[in-house]
Each structure stands twice: as structure tokens, then as C-alpha cells.
N, C-alpha and C positions, 0 to 999 in steps of 0.2 A: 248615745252620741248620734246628734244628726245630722249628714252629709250629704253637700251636693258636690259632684267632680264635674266640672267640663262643664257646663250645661250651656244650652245655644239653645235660644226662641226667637221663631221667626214671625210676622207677623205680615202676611203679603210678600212684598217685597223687600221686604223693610227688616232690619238686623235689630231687636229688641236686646236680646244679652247672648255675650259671644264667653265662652270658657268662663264662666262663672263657677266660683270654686268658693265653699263655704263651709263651717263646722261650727255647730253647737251642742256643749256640753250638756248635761243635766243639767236643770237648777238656770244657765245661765240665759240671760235676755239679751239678745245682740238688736240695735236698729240698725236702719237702711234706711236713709236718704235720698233721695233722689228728687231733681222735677219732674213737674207736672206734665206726663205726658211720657215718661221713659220707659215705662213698660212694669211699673209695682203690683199693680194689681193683676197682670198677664201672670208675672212671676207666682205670686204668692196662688193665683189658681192653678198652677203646674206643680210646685210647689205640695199643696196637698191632694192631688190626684183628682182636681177637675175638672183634667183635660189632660190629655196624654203627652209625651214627650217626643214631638215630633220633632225634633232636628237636631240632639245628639245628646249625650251625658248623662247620667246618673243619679240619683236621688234614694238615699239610703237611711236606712234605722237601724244602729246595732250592724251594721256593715250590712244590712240584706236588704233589698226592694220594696217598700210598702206594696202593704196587698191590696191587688187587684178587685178584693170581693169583701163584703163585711166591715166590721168596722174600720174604719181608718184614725191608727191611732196619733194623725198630724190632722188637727183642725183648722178650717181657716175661719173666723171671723172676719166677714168683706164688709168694705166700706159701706155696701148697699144694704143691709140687713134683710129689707124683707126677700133679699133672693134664699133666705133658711127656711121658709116657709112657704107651705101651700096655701093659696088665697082663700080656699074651702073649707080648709079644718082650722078649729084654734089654735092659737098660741102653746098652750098648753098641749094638745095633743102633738103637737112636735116635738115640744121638750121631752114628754114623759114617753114617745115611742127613743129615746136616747136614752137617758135615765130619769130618776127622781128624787131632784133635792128637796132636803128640807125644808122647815121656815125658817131657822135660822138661815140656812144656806140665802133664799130666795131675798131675806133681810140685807143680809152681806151685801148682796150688789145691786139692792135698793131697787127688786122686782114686788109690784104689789101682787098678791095671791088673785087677786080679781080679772086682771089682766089677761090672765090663762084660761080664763073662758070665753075670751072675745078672738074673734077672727082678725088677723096682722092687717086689713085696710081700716080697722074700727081702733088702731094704736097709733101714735106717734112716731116719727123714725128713732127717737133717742130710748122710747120705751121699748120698743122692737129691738133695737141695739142692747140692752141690759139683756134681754131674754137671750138673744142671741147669742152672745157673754157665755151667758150662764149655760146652754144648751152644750157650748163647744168644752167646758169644762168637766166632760165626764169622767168619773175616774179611771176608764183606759186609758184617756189623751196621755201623751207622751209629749209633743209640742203645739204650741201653740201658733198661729201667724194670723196678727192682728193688725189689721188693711186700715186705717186711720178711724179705730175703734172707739175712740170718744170726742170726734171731732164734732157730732152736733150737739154735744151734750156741753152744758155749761160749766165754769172753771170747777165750782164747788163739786157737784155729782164727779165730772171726770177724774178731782182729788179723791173724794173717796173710793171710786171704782177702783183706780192703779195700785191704791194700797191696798187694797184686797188681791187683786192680782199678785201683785208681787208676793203678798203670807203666801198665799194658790203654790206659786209657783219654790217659793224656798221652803215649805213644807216639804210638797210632794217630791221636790226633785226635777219640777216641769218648763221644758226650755219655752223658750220662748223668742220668734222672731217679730219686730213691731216695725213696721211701716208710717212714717208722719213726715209732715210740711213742718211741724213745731218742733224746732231743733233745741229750744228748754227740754221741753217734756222730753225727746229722747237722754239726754243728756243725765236727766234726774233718774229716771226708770233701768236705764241698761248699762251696764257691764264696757258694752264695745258698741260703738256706732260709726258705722261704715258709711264713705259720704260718695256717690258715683256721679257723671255730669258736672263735676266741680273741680273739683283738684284731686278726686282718687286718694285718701287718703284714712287711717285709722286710728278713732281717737279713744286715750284710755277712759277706762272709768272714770268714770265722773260724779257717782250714784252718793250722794252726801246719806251722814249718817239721818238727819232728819227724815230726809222719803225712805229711807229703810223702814 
């Protein structure tokens, strides 16, 4: 189970999220709506410890605090992809200092094997996004939070990515929180989709047998 109680982030002056209080199961995929400009991607780097927790609240795994050192098993997948890599080493040497998947695996989510030898300014931002994907998938992770992870990638790749994500995630058990502007796509993919800046409001499942 992963839990935030209370949570407050400030940003300046300026009140980004005030008692933010949130729970996800195993297995389950919640979105978060919001616009542009409300503070999602603030969140989701506080969220999995890329930035500390300065102005109150809690963030817990299994009831106890993600750790401070080593792996952290809440990834985030950010909307900006190449911030997962160093501009100096390849692609690959990122991924493989995390772990290392196979060919099938690298197939799954439509990473070519070539690509892991080239340095992240010599990729595309949507090929850096697949790697990046795949990078946060190790088998420690525990949850997932994904920052509008297939927005530059086209309808067809983005369909296939999500249903791989989602076998990822109903296999293993792996929650998963997902940030987007595309209120289809949340709706088809997650369980519960949380709408803030709007009318505050939570809607059920929605997830049709097909995109299962």
C-alpha cells in the first residue's frame, strides 16, 4: 500500500497542494487530473523522493517512509525524459547500471537494442521516453508515477506501451499513479481518476474490458 497523509507543497509563495491525502493498492492504477500549471509534476517529484518534503505530511510504503539511500522502490517516469540520464554515458549504461532486461522485455515496449549504445542527445524524446519506461520498471519498483509518459509518442506506440504497462502492473502487483491532460486515456487505463482545479470530484472505473 502506498500512502500520502497530509501532504502540503509550497512553491515560493505560492500554495501548490495543501492536505493532500491519497492510497494506492497493489496492482491498482489511480489518475490525477489536473491543469496545466497546478503543480503535477512538483507532486509526482516529491512524490518519489526527488526532492524532500518540505512543508508537512507523509509519504509511506507498507506504512513506513521510503528510504533515504539506495534504491527507491517509487519510480517516477517525468515528462522530460532525458532528465533519467546523463548527457556523457549511453542510454544503456543507465539502464543496465538499474537492471537488465531482456530482448523480449526491450521488444515489449518497443526499445530497439541499438539505441543503448548511443548517448540520450543522439535519441529522440519519445525513444528516450520508451528507455526511460523501461529503466523505471525494475523488478524492485513497487509503484509507478508516470508524468504524461506517452504524450509525445503517437496514438499507435502510446496503445501499445499502456498495454504492456498495465500486463507490468497486473502481473506483478504494481501500483501505479499516472498524471495526463488526456481524460480518454486516464479513463481507459485506471481504476479511479481523481479530478483537482475542477469540480473535486472522483470517478469510478471506467477501465473497459478491451484495454484490459
Amino acid at each position: 500500500m502506498f500512502e500520502v497523509q497530509d501532504l502540503a507543497i509550497h512553491q515560493g509563495d505560492r500554495s501548490l497542494w495543501q492536505g493532500l491525502s491519497l492510497k494506492i493498492k497493489a496492482g491498482e492504477r489511480l489518475g490525477l487530473s489536473a491543469p496545466s500549471g497546478y503543480g503535477k509534476t512538483t507532486l509526482g517529484r516529491v512524490l518519489a523522493g526527488w526532492r524532500p518534503l518540505p512543508d508537512g505530511g507523509k509519504v509511506l510504503l507498507d506504512d513506513k517512509p521510503l528510504p533515504t539511500s539506495g534504491y527507491n522502490p517509487v519510480q517516477l517516469i517525468p515528462q522530460h525524459p532525458e532528465l533519467c540520464f546523463n548527457p556523457r554515458r549511453s542510454t544503456g549504461q543507465a539502464l543496465w547500471d538499474v537492471w537488465r532486461p531482456d530482448e523480449a522485455m526491450l521488444a515489449r515496449f518497443l526499445v530497439n537494442p541499438e539505441w543503448l549504445s548511443r548517448k540520450p542527445g543522439q535519441l529522440s524524446g519519445g525513444e528516450l521516453a520508451r528507455i526511460a519506461l523501461l529503466r523505471a520498471l525494475d523488478p524492485r519498483t513497487r509503484l509507478l508515477i508516470a508524468d504524461e509518459v506517452t504524450a509525445q509518442l503517437d496514438p499507435r506506440i502510446q496503445r501499445q506501451l499502456w498495454q504492456e504497462l498495465m500486463r507490468e502492473c497486473e502481473s506483478r502487483g504494481l501500483g501505479m499513479l499516472v498524471f495526463s491532460h488526456q481524460q480518454a486515456l486516464l479513463h481507459q487505463v485506471c481504476h479511479r481518476v481523481i479530478h483537482f482545479g475542477e469540480r473535486g470530484y472522483d470517478v469510478p472505473n471506467m477501465l473497459s474490458n478491451d484495454a484490459a
